[in-house]
C-alpha positions as protocol buffer text, in pm:
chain_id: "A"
residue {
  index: 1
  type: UNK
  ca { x: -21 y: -1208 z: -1551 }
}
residue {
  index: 2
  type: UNK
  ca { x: -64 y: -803 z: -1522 }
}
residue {
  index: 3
  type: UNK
  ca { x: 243 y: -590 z: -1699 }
}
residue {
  index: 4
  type: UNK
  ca { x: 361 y: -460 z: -1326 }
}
residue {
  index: 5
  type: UNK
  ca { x: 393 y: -864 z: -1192 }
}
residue {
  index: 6
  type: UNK
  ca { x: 594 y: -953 z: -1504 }
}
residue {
  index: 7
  type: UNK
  ca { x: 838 y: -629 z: -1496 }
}
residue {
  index: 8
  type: UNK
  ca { x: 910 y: -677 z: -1091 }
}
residue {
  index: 9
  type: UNK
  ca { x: 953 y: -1062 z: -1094 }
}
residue {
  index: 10
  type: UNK
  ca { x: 1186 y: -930 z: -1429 }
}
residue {
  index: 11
  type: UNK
  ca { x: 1365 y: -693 z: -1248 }
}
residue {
  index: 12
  type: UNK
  ca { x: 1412 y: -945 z: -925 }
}
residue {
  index: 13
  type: UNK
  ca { x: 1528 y: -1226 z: -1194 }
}
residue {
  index: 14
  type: UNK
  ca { x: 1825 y: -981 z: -1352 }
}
residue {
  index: 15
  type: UNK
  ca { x: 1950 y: -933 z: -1006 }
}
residue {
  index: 16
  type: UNK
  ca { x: 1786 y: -583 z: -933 }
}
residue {
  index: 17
  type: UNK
  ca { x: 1849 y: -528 z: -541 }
}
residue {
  index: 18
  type: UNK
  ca { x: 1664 y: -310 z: -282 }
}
residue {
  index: 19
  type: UNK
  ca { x: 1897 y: -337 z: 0 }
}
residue {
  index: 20
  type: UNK
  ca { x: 1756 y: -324 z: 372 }
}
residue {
  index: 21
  type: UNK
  ca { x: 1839 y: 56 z: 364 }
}
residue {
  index: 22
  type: UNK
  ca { x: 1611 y: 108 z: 35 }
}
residue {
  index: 23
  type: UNK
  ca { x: 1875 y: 164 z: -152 }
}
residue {
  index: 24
  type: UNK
  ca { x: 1891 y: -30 z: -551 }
}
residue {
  index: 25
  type: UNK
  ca { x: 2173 y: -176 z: -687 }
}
residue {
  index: 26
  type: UNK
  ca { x: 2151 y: -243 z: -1049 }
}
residue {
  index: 27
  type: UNK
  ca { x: 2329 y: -579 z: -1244 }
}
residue {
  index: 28
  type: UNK
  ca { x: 2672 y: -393 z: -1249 }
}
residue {
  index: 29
  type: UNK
  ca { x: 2632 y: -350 z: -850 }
}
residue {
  index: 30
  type: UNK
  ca { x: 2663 y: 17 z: -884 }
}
residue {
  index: 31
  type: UNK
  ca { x: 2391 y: 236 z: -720 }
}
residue {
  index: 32
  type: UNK
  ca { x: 2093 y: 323 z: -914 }
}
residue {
  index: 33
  type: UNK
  ca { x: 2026 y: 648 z: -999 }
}
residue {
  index: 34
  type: UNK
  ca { x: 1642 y: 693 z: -919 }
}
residue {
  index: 35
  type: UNK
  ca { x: 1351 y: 915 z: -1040 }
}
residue {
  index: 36
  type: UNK
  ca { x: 1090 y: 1058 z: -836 }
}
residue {
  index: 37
  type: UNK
  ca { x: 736 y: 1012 z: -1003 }
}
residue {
  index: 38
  type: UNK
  ca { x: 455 y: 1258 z: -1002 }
}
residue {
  index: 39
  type: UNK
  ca { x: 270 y: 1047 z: -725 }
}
residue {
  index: 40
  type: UNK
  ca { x: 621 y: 1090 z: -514 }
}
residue {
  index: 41
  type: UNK
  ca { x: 722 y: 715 z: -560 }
}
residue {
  index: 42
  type: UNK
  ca { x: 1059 y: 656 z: -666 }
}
residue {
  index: 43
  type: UNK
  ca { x: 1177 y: 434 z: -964 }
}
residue {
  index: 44
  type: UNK
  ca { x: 1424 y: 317 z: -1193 }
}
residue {
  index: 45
  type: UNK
  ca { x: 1378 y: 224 z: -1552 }
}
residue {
  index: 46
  type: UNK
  ca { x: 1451 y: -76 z: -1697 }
}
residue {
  index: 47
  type: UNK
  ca { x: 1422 y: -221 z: -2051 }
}
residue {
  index: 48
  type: UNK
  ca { x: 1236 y: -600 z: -2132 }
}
residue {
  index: 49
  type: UNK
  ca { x: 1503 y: -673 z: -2405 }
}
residue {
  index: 50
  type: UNK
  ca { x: 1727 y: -443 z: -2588 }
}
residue {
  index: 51
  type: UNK
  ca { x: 1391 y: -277 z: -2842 }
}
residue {
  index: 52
  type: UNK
  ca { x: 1167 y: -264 z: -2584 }
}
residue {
  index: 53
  type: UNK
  ca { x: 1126 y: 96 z: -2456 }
}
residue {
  index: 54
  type: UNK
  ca { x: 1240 y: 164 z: -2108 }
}
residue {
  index: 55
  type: UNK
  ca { x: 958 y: 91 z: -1813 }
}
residue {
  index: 56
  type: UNK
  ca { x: 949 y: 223 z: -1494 }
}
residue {
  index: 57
  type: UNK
  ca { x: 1000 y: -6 z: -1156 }
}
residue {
  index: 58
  type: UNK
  ca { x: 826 y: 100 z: -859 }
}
residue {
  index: 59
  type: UNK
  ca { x: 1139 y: 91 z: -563 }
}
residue {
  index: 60
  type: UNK
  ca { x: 885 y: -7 z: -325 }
}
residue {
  index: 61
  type: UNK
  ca { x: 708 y: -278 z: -507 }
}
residue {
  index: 62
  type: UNK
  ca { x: 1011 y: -446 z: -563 }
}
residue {
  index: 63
  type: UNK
  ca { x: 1136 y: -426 z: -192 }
}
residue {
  index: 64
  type: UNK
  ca { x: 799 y: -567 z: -132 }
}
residue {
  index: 65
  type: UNK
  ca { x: 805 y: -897 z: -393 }
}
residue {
  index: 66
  type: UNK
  ca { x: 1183 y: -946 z: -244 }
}
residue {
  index: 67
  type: UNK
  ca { x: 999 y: -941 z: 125 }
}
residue {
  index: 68
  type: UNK
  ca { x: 697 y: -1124 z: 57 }
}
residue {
  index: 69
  type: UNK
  ca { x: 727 y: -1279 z: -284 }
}
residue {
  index: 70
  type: UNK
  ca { x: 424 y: -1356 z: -490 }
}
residue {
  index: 71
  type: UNK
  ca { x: 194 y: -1273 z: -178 }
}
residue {
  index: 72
  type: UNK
  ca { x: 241 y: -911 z: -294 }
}
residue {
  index: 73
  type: UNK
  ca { x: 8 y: -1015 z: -621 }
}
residue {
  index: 74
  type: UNK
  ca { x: -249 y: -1156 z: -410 }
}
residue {
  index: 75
  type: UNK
  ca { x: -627 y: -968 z: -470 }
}
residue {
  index: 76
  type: UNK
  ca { x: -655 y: -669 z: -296 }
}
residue {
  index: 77
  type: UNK
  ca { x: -284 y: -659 z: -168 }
}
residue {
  index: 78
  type: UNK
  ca { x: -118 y: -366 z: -181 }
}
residue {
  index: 79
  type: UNK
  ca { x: 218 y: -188 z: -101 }
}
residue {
  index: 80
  type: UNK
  ca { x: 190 y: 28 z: 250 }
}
residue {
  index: 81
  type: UNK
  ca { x: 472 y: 266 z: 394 }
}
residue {
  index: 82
  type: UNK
  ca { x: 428 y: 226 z: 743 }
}
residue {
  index: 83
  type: UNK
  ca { x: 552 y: 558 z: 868 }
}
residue {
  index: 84
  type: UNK
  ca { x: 358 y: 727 z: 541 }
}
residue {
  index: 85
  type: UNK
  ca { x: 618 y: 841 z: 394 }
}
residue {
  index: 86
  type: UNK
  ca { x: 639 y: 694 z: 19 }
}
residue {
  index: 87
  type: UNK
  ca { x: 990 y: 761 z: -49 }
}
residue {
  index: 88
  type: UNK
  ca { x: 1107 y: 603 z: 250 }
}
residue {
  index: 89
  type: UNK
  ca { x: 1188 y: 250 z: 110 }
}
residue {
  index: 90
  type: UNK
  ca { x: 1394 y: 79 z: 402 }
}
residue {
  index: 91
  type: UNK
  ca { x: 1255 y: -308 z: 431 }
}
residue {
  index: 92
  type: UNK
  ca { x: 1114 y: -189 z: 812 }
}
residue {
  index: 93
  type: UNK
  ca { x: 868 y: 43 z: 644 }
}
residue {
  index: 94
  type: UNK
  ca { x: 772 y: -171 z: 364 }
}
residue {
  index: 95
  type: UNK
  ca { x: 453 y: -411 z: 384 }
}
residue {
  index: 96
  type: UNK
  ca { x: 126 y: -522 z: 209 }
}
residue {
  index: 97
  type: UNK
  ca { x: -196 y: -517 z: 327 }
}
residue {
  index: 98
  type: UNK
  ca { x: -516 y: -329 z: 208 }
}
residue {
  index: 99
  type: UNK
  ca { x: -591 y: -53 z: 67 }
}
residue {
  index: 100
  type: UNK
  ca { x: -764 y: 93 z: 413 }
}
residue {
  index: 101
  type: UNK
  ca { x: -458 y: -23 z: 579 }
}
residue {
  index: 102
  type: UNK
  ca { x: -250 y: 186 z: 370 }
}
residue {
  index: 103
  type: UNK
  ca { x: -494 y: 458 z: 433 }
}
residue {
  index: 104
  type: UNK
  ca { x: -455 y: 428 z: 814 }
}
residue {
  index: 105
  type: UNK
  ca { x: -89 y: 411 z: 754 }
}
residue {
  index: 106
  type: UNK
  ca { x: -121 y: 792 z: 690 }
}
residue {
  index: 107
  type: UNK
  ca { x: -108 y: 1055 z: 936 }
}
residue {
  index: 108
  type: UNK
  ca { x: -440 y: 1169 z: 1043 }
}
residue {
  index: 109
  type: UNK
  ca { x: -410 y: 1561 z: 841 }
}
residue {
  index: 110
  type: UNK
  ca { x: -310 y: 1398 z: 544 }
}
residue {
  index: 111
  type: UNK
  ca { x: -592 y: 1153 z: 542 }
}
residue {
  index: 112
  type: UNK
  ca { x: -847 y: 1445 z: 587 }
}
residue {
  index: 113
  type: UNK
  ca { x: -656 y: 1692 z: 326 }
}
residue {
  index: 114
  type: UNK
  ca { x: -753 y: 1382 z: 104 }
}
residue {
  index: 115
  type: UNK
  ca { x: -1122 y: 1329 z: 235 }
}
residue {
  index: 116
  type: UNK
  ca { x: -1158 y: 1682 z: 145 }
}
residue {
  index: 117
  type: UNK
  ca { x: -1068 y: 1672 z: -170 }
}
residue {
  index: 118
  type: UNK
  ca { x: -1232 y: 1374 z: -304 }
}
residue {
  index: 119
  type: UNK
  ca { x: -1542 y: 1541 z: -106 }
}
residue {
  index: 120
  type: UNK
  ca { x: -1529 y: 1840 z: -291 }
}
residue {
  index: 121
  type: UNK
  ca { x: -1434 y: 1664 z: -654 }
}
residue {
  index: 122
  type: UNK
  ca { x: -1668 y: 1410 z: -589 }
}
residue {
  index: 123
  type: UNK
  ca { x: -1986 y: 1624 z: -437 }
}
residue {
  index: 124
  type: UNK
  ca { x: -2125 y: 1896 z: -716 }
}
residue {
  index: 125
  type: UNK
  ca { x: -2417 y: 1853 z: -504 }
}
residue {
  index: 126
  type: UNK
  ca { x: -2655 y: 2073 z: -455 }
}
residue {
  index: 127
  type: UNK
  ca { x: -2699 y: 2204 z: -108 }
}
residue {
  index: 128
  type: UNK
  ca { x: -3037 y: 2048 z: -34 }
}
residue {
  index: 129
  type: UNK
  ca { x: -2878 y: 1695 z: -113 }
}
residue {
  index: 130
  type: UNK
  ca { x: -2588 y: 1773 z: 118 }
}
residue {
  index: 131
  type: UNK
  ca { x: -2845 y: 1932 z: 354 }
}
residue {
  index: 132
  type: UNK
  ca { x: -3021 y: 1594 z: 362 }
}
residue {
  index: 133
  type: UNK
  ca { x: -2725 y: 1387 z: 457 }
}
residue {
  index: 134
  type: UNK
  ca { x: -2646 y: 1653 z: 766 }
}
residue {
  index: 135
  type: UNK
  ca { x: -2998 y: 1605 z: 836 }
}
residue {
  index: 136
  type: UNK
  ca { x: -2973 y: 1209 z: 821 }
}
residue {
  index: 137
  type: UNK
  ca { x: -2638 y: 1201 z: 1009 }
}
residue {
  index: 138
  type: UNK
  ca { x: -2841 y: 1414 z: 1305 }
}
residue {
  index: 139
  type: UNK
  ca { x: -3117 y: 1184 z: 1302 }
}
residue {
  index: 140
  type: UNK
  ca { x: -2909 y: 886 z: 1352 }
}
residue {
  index: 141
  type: UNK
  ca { x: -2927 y: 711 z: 1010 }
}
residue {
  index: 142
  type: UNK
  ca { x: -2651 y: 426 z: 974 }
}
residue {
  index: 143
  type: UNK
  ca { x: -2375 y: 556 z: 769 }
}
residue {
  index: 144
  type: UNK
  ca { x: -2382 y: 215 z: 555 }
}
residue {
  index: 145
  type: UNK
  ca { x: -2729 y: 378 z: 475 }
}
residue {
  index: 146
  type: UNK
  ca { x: -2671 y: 708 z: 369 }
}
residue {
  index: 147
  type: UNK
  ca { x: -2336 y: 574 z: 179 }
}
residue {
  index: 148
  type: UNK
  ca { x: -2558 y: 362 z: -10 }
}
residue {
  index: 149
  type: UNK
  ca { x: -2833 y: 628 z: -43 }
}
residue {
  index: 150
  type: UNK
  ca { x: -2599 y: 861 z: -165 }
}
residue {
  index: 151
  type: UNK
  ca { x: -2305 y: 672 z: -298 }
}
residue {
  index: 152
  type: UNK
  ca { x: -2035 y: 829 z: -129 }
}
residue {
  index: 153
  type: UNK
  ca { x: -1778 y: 636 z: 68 }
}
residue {
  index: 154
  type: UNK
  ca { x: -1708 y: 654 z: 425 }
}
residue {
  index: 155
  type: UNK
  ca { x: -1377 y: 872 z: 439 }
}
residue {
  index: 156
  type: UNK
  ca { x: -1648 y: 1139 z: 258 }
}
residue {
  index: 157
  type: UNK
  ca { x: -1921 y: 1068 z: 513 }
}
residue {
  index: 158
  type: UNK
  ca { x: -1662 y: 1102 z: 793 }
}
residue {
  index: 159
  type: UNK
  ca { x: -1540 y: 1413 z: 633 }
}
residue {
  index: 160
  type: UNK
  ca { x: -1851 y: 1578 z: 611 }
}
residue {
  index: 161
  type: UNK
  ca { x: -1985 y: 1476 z: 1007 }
}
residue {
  index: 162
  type: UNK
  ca { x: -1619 y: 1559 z: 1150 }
}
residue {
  index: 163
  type: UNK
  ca { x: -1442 y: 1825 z: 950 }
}
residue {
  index: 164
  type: UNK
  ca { x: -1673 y: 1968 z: 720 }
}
residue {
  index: 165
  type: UNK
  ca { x: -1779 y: 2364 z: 882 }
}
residue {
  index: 166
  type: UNK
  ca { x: -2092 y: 2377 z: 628 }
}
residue {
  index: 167
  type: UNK
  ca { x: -2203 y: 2091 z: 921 }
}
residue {
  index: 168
  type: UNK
  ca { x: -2092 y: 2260 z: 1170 }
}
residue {
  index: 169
  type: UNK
  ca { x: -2291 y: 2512 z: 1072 }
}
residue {
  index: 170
  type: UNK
  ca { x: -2611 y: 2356 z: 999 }
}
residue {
  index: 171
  type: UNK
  ca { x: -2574 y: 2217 z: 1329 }
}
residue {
  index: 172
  type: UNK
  ca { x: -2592 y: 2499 z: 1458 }
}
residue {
  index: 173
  type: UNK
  ca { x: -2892 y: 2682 z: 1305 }
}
């Protein structure tokens, strides 16, 4: 059983609540002071028993387990915000599904800011190898091809036909 299962199905047990609004009530039924983490998720800590140190809980994994229960730990399942906003924690904005359904669940700027920047942290290619792919996207090649060829995912292939101006201007030489 992975370290997150145990502390949320923890936290749930000790009577840890996300009400409907997002907001936690810890055991004394007082309202929890949360943190914001670096990813912009918020938490709470709690401790396993009184040595252990203290370990974060995600707010919306835990509104999740009390929504869906052990389907949350099912392979491949993760925790979506429906309007993409990740602290937003209310139950109506809280599901699972896939990663590329959490994806999707982001507005269309934010998921190209983030194309962009895995295409530029993931491509120190040279120009003739990103030359080639322009030249394969013109010519019709399957993406599934030149992802493979390359081995570059699709949110970096779409980048680079639909957003990317070093295409645009190839295109137009």
């Amino acid at each position: 059983m992975s370290k997150q299962k145990v502390l949320i199905i923890e936290a749930n047990k000790r009577g840890y609540i996300v009400n409907k609004d997002g907001i936690v009530y810890g055991l004394n039924g007082n309202i929890l002071k949360l943190s914001k983490t670096n990813k912009g998720y918020l938490s709470f800590n709690m401790r396993l028993n009184k040595l252990s140190n203290p370990t974060r809980i995600f707010v919306h994994r835990l509104q999740a387990y009390q929504k869906y229960k052990d389907e949350l730990f099912n392979y491949g399942m993760v925790v979506r915000h429906l309007d993409g906003n990740s602290l937003n924690n209310r139950i109506d904005n809280i599901a699972i599904g896939t990663h590329h359904q959490n994806m999707m669940d982001k507005p269309t700027s934010i998921r190209n800011r983030l194309a962009e920047i895995g295409w530029k942290a993931a491509n120190p290619r040279t120009e003739e190898e990103r030359f080639e792919i322009y030249r394969l996207i013109e010519k019709g090649e399957s993406y599934k091809s030149i992802q493979h060829k390359f081995a570059i995912g699709s949110s970096t292939l779409s980048y680079m036909k639909n957003r990317s101006k070093e295409y645009k201007k190839y295109i137009a030489r």
